[in-house]
C-alpha positions as CSV (number, residue, x, y, z in Angstrom):
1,X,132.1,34.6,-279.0
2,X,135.3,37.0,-279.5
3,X,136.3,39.3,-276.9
4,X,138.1,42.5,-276.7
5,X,141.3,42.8,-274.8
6,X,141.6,44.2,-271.4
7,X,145.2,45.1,-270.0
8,X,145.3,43.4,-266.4
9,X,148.0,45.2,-264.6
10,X,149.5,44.8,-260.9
11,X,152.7,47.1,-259.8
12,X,154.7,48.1,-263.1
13,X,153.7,44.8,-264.5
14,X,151.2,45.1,-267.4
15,X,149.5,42.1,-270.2
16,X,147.0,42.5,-272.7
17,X,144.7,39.3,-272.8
18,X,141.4,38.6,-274.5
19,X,139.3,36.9,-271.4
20,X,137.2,33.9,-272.9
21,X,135.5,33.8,-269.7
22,X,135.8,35.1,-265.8
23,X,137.6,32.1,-264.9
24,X,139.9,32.7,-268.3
25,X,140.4,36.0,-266.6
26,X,141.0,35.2,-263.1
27,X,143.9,32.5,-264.4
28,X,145.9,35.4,-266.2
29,X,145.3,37.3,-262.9
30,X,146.9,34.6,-261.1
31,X,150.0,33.7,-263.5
32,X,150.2,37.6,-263.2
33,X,150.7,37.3,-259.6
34,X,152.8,34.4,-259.7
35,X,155.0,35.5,-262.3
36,X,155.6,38.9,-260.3
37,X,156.4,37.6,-256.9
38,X,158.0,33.8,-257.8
39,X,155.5,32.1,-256.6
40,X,155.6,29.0,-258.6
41,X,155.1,26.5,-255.4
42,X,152.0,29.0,-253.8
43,X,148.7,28.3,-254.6
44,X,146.6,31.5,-255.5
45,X,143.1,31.7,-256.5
46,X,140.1,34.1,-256.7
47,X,139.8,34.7,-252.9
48,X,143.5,35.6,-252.8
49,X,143.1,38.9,-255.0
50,X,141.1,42.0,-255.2
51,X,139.8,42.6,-259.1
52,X,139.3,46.6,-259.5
53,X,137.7,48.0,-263.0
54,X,136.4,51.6,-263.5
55,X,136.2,52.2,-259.8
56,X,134.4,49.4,-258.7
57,X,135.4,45.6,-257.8
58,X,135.0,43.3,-260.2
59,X,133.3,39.8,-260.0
60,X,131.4,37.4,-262.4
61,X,128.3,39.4,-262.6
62,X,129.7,42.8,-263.3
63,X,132.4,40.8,-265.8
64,X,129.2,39.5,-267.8
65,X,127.4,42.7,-267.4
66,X,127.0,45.2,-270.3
67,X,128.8,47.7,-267.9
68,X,131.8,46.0,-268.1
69,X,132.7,47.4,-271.8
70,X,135.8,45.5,-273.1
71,X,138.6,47.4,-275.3
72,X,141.2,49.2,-274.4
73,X,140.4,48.3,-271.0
74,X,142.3,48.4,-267.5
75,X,141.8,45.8,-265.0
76,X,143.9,46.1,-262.0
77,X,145.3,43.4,-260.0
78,X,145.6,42.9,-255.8
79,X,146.4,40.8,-253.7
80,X,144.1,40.3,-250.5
81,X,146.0,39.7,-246.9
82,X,145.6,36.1,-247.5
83,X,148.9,35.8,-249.3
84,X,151.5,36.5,-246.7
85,X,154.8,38.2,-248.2
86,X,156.2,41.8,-247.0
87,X,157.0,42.9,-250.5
88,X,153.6,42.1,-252.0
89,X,151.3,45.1,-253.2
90,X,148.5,44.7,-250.5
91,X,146.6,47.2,-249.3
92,X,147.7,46.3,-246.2
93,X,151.3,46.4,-246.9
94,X,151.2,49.6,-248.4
95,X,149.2,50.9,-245.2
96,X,151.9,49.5,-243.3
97,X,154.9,51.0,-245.1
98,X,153.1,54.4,-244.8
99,X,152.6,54.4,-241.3
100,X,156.2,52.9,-240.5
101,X,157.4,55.8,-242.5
102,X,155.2,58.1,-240.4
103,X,156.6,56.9,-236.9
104,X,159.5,57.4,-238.2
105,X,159.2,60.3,-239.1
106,X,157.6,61.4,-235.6
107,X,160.5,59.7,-233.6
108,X,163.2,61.6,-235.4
109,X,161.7,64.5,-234.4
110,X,161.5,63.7,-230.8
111,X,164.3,62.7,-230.2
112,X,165.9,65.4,-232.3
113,X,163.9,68.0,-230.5
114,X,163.8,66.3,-227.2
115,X,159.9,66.2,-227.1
116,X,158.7,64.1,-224.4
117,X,156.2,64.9,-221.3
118,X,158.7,63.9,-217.7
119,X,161.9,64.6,-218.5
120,X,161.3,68.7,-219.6
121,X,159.4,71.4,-218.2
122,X,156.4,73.4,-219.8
123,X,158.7,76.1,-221.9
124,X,161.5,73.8,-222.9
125,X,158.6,71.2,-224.5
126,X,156.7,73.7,-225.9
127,X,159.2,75.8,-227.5
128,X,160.7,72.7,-229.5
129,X,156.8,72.5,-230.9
130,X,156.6,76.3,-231.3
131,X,159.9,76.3,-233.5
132,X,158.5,74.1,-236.0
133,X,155.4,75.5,-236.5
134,X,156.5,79.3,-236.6
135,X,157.5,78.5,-240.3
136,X,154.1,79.4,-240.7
137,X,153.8,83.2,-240.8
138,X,150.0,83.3,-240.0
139,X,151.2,81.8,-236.6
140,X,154.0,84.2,-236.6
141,X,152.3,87.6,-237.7
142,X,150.0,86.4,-234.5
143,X,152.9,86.4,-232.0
144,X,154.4,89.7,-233.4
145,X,151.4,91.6,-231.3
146,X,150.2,89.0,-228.9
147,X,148.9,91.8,-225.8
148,X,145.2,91.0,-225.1
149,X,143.3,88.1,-224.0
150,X,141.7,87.8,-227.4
151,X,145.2,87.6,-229.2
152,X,146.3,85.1,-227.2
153,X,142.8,82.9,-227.5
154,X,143.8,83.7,-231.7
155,X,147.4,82.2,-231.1
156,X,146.3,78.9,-229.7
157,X,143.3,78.4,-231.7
158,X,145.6,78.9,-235.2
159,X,148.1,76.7,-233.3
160,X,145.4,73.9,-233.5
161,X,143.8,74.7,-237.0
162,X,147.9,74.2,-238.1
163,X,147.9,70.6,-236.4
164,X,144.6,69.5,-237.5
165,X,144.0,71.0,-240.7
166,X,147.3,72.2,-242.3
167,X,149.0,69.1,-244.1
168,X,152.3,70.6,-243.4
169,X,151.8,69.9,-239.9
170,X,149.4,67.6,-239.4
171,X,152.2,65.0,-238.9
172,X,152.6,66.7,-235.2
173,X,148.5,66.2,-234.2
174,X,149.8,63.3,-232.4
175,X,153.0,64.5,-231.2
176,X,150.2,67.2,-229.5
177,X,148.5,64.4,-227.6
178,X,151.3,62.2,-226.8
179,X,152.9,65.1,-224.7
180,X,150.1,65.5,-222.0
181,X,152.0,68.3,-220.5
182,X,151.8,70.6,-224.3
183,X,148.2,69.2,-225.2
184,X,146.6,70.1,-222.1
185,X,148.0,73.8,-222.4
186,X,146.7,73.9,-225.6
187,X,143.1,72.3,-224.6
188,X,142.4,74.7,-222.3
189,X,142.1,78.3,-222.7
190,X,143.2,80.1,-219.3
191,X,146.1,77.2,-218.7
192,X,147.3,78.9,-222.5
193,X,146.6,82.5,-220.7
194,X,149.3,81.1,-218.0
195,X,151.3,79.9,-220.2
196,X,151.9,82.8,-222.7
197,X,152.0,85.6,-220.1
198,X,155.0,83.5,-218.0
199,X,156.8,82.8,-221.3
200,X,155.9,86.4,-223.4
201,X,160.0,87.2,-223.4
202,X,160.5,84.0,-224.8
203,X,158.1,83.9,-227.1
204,X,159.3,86.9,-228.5
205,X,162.9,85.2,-228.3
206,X,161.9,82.6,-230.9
207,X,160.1,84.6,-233.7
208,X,163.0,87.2,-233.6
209,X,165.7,85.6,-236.3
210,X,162.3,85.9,-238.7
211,X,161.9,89.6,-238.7
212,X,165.9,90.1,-238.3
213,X,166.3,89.3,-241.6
214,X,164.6,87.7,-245.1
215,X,163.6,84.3,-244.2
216,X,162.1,82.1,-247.3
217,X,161.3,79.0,-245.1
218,X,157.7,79.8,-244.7
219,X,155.0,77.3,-245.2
């Protein structure tokens, strides 16, 4: 019986093929692989990769199925983590990359900002966190008039929505928890009280060069 084609596709790399079969198809997806990362002497079969079709992963049933609707059709193309190889498009290489890029990322700052918990006391680690997240002017219209108990409480609860909601500064969430000496300020509402009424001046200090003069850096 003739078949329609389906494009099978992994990376950049892209091949129309009319599948006779599943195993027809799962051969292409191999000499795909293969072809892509050199790996003439490797064997690769059907447990090595991860077939993915209209949002679902693919095997023989759903192949034979009337669901699977041939024509025009894109089949992508992983590999699982049972092929070893740094440069291979795995799920768990990409996850990797990501996160390396993310610790990265975080170290820079710290050691940038000199953000660590023994070596500092409670003003000098805070304030390196407070200077990158007054770039948000919520956080800095809140300062402007921080008086009463309840602006204070305001302060540290936007401080928190900023780490844990905000993706502009969700990378620091765990820069909070890593430095035990800022995170349990933050955790707790009359150590924050403390905190704010020793270090008002200072406070005031920081958000100064934003109302000197037109600042675009918001986020």
């Amino acid at each position: 019986e003739g078949k329609e084609h389906v494009s099978i596709i992994h990376k950049e790399e892209k091949r129309d093929i009319v599948p006779k079969s599943w195993l027809h198809l799962i051969k292409e997806c191999v000499d795909l692989i293969k072809d892509v990362y050199n790996l003439k002497d490797t064997i690769v079969d059907e447990n090595d990769l991860i077939i993915w079709s209209d949002g679902k992963r693919m095997d023989e049933k759903y192949f034979e199925s009337k669901s699977f609707k041939r024509g025009a059709k894109m089949v992508y193309v992983f590999l699982s983590s049972n092929i070893s190889g740094e440069s291979c498009f795995t799920r768990e290489n990409v996850y990797r990359k990501i996160s390396d890029e993310i610790e990265k990322y975080k170290n820079a700052i710290k050691g940038h900002f000199q953000i660590y918990d023994k070596e500092y006391d409670e003003w000098t680690s805070m304030k390196e966190i407070l200077k990158l997240l007054i770039k948000s002017k919520d956080l800095r219209d809140l300062l402007v008039d921080i008086k009463t108990d309840e602006q204070v409480e305001m302060v540290r609860r936007k401080i928190l929505e900023l780490t844990q909601e905000n993706k502009n500064y969700q990378i620091f969430a765990d820069m909070l928890k890593d430095n035990k000496t800022i995170y349990n300020i933050l955790n707790d509402m009359n150590e924050w009280k403390i905190f704010v009424m020793e270090n008002l001046e200072n406070i005031k200090k920081l958000i100064e060069p934003y109302y000197s003069h037109s600042n675009n850096t918001d986020l």
